[in-house]
LOFI-642574 format. One record per residue (C-alpha): x, y, z; residue number from 1. Coordinates in steps of 0.02 Angstrom, whole numbers, always signed. Layout:
<rs>
<r><xx>X</xx><yy>Y</yy><zz>Z</zz><nr>NUM</nr></r>
...
</rs>
This chain:
<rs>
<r><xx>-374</xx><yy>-2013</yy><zz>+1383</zz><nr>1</nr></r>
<r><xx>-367</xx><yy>-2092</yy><zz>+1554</zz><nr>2</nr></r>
<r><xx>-345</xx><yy>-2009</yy><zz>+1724</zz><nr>3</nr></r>
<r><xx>-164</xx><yy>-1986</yy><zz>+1758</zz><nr>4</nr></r>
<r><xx>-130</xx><yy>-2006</yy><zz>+1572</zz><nr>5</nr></r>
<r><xx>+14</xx><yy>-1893</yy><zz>+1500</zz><nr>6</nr></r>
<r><xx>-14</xx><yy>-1806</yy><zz>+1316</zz><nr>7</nr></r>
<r><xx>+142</xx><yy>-1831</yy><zz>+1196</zz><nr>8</nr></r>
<r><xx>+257</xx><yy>-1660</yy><zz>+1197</zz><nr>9</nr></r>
<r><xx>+193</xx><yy>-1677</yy><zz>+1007</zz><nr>10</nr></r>
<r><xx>+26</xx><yy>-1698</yy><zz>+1016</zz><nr>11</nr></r>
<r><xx>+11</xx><yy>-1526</yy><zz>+1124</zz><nr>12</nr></r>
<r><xx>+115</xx><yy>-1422</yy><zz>+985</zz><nr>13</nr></r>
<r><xx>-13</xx><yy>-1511</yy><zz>+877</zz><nr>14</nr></r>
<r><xx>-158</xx><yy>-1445</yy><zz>+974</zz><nr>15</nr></r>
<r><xx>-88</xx><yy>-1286</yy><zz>+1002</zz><nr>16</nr></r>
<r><xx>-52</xx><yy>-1270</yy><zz>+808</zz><nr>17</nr></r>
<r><xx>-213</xx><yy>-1329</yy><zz>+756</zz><nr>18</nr></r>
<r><xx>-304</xx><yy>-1206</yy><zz>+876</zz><nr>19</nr></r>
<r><xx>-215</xx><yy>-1077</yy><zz>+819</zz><nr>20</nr></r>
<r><xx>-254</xx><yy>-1094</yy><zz>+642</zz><nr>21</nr></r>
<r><xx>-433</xx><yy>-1153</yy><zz>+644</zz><nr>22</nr></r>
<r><xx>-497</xx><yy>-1060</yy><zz>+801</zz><nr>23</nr></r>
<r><xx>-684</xx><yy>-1097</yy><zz>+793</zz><nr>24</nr></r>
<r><xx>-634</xx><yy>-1299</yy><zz>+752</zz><nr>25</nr></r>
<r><xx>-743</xx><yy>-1348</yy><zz>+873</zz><nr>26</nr></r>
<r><xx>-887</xx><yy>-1228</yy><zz>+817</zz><nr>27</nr></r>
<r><xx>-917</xx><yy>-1318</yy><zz>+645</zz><nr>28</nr></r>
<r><xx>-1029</xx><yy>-1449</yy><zz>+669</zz><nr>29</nr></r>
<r><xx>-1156</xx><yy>-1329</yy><zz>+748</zz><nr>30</nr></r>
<r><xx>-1139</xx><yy>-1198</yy><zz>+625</zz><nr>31</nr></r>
<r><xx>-1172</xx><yy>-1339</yy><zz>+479</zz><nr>32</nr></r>
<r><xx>-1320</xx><yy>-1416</yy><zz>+559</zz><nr>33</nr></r>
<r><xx>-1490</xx><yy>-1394</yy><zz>+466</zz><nr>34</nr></r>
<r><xx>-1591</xx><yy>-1488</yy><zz>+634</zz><nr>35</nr></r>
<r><xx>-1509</xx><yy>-1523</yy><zz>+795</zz><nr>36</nr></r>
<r><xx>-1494</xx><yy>-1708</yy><zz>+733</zz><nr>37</nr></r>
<r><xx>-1357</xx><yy>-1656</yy><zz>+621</zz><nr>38</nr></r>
<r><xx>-1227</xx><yy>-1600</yy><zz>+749</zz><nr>39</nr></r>
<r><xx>-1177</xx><yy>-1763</yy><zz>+775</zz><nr>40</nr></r>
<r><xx>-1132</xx><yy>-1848</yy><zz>+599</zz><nr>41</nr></r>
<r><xx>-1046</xx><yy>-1662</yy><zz>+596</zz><nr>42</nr></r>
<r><xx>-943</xx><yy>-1708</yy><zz>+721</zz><nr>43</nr></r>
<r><xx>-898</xx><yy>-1854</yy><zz>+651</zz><nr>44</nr></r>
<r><xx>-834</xx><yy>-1761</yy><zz>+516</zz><nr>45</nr></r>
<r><xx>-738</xx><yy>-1659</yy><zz>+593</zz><nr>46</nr></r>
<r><xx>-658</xx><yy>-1787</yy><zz>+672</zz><nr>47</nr></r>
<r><xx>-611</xx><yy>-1855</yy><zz>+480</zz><nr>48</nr></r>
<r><xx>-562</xx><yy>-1670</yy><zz>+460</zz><nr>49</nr></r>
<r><xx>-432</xx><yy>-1651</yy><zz>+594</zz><nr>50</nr></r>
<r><xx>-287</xx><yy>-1762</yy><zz>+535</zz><nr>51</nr></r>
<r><xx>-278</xx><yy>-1670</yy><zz>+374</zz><nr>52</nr></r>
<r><xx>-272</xx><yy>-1497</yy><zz>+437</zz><nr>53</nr></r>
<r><xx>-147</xx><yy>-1552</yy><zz>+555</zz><nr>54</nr></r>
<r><xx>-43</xx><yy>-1638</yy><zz>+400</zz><nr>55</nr></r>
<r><xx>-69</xx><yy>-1466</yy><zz>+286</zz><nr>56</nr></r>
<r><xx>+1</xx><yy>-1354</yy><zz>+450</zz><nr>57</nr></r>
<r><xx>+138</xx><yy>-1496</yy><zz>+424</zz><nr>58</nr></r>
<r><xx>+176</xx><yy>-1429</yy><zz>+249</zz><nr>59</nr></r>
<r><xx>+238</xx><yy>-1271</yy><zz>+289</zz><nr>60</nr></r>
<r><xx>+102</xx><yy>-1197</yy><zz>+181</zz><nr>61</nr></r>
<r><xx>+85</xx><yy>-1001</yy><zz>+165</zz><nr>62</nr></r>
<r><xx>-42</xx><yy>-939</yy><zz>+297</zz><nr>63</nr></r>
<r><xx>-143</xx><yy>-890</yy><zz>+131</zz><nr>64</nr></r>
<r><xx>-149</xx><yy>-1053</yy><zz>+72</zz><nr>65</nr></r>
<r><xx>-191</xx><yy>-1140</yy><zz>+237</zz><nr>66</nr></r>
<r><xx>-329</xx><yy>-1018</yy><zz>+270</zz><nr>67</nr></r>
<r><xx>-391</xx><yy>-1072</yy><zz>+99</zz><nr>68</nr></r>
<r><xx>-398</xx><yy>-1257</yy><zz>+152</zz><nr>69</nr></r>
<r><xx>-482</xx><yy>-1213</yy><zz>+295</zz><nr>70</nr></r>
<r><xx>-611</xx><yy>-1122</yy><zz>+233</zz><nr>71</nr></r>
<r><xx>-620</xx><yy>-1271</yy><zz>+84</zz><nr>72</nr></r>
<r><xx>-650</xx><yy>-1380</yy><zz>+218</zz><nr>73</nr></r>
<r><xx>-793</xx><yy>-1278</yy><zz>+341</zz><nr>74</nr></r>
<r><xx>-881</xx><yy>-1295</yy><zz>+144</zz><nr>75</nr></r>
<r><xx>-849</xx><yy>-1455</yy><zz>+110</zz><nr>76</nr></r>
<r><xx>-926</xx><yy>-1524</yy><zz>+300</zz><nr>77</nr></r>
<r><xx>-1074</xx><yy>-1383</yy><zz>+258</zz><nr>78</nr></r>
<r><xx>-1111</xx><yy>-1486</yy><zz>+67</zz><nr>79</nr></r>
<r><xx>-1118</xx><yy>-1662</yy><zz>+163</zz><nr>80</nr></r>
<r><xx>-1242</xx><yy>-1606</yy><zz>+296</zz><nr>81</nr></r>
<r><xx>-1325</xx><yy>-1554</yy><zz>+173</zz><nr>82</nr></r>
<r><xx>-1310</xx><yy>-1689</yy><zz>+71</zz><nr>83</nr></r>
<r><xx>-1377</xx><yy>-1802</yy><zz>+211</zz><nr>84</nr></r>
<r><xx>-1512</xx><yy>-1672</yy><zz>+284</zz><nr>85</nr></r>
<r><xx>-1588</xx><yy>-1687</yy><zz>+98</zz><nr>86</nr></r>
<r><xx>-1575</xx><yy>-1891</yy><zz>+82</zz><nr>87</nr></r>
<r><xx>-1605</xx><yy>-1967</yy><zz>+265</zz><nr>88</nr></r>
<r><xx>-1543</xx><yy>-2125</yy><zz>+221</zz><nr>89</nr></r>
<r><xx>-1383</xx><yy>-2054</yy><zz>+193</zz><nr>90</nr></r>
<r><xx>-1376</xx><yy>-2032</yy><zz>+401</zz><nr>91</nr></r>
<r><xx>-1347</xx><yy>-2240</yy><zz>+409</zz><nr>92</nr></r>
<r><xx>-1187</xx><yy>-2221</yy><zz>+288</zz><nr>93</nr></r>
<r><xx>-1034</xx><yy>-2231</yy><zz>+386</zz><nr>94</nr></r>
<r><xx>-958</xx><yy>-2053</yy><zz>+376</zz><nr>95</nr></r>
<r><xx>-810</xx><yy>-2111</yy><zz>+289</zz><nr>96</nr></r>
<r><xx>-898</xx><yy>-2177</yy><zz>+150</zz><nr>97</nr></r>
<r><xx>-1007</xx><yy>-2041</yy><zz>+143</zz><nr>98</nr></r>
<r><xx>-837</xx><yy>-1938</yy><zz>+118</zz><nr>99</nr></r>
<r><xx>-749</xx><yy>-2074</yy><zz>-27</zz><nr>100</nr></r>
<r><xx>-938</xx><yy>-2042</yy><zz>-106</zz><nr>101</nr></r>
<r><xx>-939</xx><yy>-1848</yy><zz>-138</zz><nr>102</nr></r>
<r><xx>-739</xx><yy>-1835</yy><zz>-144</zz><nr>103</nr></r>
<r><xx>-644</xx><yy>-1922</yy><zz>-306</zz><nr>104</nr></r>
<r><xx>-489</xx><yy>-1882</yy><zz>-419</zz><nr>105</nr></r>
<r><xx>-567</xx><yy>-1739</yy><zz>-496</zz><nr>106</nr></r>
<r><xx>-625</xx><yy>-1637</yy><zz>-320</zz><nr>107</nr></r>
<r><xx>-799</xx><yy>-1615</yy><zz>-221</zz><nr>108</nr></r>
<r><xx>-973</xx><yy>-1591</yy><zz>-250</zz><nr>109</nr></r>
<r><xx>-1018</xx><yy>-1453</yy><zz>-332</zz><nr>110</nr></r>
<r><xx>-1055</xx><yy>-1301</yy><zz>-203</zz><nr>111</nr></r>
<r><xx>-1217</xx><yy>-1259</yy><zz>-182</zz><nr>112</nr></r>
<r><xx>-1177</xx><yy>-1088</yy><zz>-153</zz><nr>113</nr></r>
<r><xx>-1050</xx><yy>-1034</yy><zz>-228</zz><nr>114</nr></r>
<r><xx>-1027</xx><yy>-879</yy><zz>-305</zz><nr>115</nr></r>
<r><xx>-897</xx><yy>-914</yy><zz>-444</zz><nr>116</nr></r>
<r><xx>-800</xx><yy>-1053</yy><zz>-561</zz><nr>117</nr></r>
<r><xx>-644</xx><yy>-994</yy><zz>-447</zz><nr>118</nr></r>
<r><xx>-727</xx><yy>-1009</yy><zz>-293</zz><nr>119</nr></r>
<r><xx>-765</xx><yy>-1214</yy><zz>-364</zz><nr>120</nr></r>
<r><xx>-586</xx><yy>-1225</yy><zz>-431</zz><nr>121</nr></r>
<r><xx>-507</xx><yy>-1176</yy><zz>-285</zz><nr>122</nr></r>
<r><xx>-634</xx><yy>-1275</yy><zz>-163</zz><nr>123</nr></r>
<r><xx>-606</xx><yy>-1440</yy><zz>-287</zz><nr>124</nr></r>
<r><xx>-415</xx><yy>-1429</yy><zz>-281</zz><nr>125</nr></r>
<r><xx>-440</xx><yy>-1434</yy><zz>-80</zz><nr>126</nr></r>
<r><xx>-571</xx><yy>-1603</yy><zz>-99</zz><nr>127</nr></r>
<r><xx>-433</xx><yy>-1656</yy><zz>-219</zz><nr>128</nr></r>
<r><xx>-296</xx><yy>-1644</yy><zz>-74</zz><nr>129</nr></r>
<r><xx>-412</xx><yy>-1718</yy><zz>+41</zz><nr>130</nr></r>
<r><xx>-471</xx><yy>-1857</yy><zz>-68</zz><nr>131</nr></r>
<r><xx>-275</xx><yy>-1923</yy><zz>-77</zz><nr>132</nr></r>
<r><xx>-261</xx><yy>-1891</yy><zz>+106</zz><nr>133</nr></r>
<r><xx>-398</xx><yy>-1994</yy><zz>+149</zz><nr>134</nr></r>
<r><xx>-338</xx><yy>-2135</yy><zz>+33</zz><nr>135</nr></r>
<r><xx>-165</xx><yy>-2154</yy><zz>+62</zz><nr>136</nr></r>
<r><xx>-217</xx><yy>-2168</yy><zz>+240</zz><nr>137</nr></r>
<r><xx>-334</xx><yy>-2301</yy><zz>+185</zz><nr>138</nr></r>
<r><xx>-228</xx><yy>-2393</yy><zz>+86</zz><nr>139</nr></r>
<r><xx>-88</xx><yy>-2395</yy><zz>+228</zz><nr>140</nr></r>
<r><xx>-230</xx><yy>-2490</yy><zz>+340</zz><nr>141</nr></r>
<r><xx>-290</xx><yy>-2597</yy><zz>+207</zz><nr>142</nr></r>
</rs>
């Protein structure tokens, strides 16, 4: 934003809203990097990140259920670094793409971590959301 520029009376509430439900937001591409090279393509995702958790605070979602996302969505950014710390070429892939390429109809990538078939359920039903986001959004461009 340029000097002098004025922020929308919107896009503060927005801010403010998002801050207030994901606190650490801007913590998350650190605390997924593997090397320091990683922080970047991290933000980058959480850049792709941020218009969806501002449209599911738009829902008027239980606090339960948005926490849920949230958390769904630290995991999912975690499984892509990951992802691209294990295949290097995967850091010349457009970030989007590498998104549309471990997200489909059915959910995410299977967690490396996880500790249960709910834990996948509920973290699949979040890629799921996000996977529609991310497409109608394409589709409206395309």
């Amino acid at each position: 934003m340029g000097k002098g520029a004025v922020k929308e009376p919107g896009a503060i509430v927005a801010e403010q809203a998002l801050a207030a439900y994901c606190p650490d937001l801007a913590d998350w591409p650190a605390s997924w990097r593997i090397e320091e090279r990683d922080v970047a393509p991290g933000q980058q995702i959480l850049e792709c990140f941020k218009p969806f958790l501002l449209h599911l605070l738009s829902l008027g979602l239980s606090k339960k259920t948005l926490h849920k996302h949230r958390d769904n969505l630290w995991l999912l950014g975690g499984e892509i670094i990951g992802e691209i710390s294990n295949t290097p070429k995967l850091r010349k892939r457009p970030i989007e793409a590498l998104l549309f390429s471990v997200l489909d109809e059915e959910g995410g990538p299977l967690l490396s971590h996880h500790e249960s078939e709910q834990e996948q359920r509920a973290f699949d039903s979040t890629c799921r959301k996000f996977f529609r986001f991310l497409h109608r959004g394409k589709d409206q461009v395309a």
